[in-house]
Residue, then its C-alpha position, 0 to 999 in steps of 0.5 A: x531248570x534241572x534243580x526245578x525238576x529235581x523237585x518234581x520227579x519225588x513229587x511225581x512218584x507220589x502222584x504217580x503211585x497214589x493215582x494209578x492205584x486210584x485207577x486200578x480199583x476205579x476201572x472196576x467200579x469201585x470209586x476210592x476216596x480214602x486217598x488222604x487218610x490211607x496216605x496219612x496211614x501209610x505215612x504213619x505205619x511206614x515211619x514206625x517200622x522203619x524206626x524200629x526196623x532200620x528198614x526202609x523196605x520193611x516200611x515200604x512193605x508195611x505201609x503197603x499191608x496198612x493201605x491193604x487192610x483198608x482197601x480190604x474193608x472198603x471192597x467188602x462193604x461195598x461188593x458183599x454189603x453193598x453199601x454206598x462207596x462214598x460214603x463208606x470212603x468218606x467214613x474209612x478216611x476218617x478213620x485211617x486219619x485217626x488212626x495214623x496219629x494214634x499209632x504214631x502217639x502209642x508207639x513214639x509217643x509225645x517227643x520234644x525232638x521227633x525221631x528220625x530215619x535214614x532218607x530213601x537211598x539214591x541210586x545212580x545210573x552211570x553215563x545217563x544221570x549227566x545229561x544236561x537238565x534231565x539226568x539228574x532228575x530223571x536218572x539220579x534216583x531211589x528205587x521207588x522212582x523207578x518202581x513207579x515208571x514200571x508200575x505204570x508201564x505194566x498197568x499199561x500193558x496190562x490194561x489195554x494189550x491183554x484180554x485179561x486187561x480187556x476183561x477187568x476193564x469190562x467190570x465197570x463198564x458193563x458188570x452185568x455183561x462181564x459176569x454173564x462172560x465168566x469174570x468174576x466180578x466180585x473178585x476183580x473188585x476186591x482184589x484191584x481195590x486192595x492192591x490199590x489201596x496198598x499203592x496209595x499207602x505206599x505213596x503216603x509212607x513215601x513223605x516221611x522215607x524220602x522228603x523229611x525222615x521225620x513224621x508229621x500229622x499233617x503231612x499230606x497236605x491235601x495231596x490225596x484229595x487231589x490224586x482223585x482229581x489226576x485220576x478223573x484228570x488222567x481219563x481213568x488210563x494209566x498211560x495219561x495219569x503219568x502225564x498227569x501226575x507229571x503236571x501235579x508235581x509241578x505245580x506242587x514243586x511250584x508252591x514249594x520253590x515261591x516259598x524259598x524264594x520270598x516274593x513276599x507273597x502269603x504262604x498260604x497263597x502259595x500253598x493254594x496254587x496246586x489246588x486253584x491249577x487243579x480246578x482250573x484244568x478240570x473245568x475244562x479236562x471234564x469236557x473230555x475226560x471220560x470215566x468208567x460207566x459204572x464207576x461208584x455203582x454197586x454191582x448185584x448179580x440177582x439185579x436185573x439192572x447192571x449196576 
């Protein structure tokens, strides 16, 4: 059991980071659907400067910046030109994908043996980390495991004990009635999408920094795609979507430990599982689920209607 939880806890910061940024631009409006590709491209931008760095941190940061850029992009097209969310998500996803490969191929180039970078340190905590079956996982860790447990703590606090909180929330519940209070509704939108975008970035960078030390196309596998679902799965709540992130990983590890353990079973069976588990909970998580009213819903202020 503690070597399966061993497993999960990298896997639920990925699913943690990349979700909860997905809810911080989706409680204003703003319907996120680059996950694959920003990851990809935090994966990509992370790797390379930490190469050329020896900083992870750096990484860290620049795959934050990378993810940004396009949150950035996403927010203007959508709250100044107003354009179709998913269709400009769809269209940004593309191309960070692209441009994920494309960096690595100008800057590494085409290798027979791929380079590598030094693994995410782990740090520690005395006393905590020898508790039979948790401590390990829970206590024995690198520090973006415990930024993803504060992320989500104060996303918390933030969203649902702070009038500032109630405000933002309001933006994609009603948009028309939060502007007419004083919040600024176009701003709200932007800044969180960015943000957002720069957590699910560093999600990405969080593959090659912590799992493998090397760069791959490809390495998301899927995952972003899946981060859509935890966040729907989550109630759009930062405190569900860490229980949420918790069952992802699981199932993720699940996959990860049947293939080691050769049942004979096709491998790519086995790499269906976490998405077969996830359409089985939506079906029955969209019964109570609840998303924000106007989530992918562009917002004018000389409309008459809200969104």
């Amino acid at each position: 059991m503690s070597d399966f939880l061993v497993l999960v806890a990298p896997m639920w910061v990925v699913f943690t980071l990349a979700a909860q940024g997905t809810v911080l631009s989706g409680r204003t409006g703003v319907f996120n659907v680059t996950q694959e590709g920003v990851m990809a491209l935090g994966a990509s931008v992370g790797f390379i400067t930490a190469y050329k760095t020896g900083s992870n941190m750096t990484g860290l940061l620049m795959a934050f910046l990378a993810g940004a850029v396009i949150g950035l992009v996403l927010a203007y097209m959508t709250t100044q030109l107003r354009l179709d969310q998913f269709v400009v998500g769809l269209a940004l996803f593309f191309a960070a994908t692209g441009a994920a490969g494309l960096f690595y191929r100008e800057v590494i180039g085409v290798t027979m043996t791929p380079p590598k970078v030094e693994t995410l340190t782990k740090f520690e905590i005395p006393v905590l980390s020898d508790i039979p079956v948790i401590g390990e996982a829970l206590f024995r860790q690198d520090y973006l495991f415990y930024f993803a447990v504060v992320l989500s703590i104060v996303l918390y606090w933030f969203m649902q004990r702070t009038s500032a909180g109630l405000n933002f929330r309001s933006v994609g519940e009603n948009p028309k009635a939060a502007d007419s209070l004083g919040v600024n509704v176009t701003l709200a939108r932007t800044w969180s999408t960015v943000v957002g975008s720069g957590l699910i970035g560093i999600a990405g960078a969080y593959f090659p920094l912590h799992f493998t030390g090397i760069y791959t196309d490809g390495m998301i596998a899927g995952r972003g795609w899946l981060v859509i679902a935890l966040a729907f799965l989550g109630g759009w709540r930062p405190a569900y979507v860490v229980a949420g992130a918790a069952f992802f990983a699981a199932m993720d590890a699940l996959g990860q430990k049947a293939q080691v353990m050769g049942l004979g079973i096709p491998h790519q069976f086995i790499e269906m599982l976490p998405f077969v588990a996830t359409l089985l909970v939506m079906v029955f998580a969209f019964r109570w689920a609840r998303q924000p009213a106007h989530l992918g819903l562009n917002y004018d202020r000389e409309s008459r209607l809200a969104g």
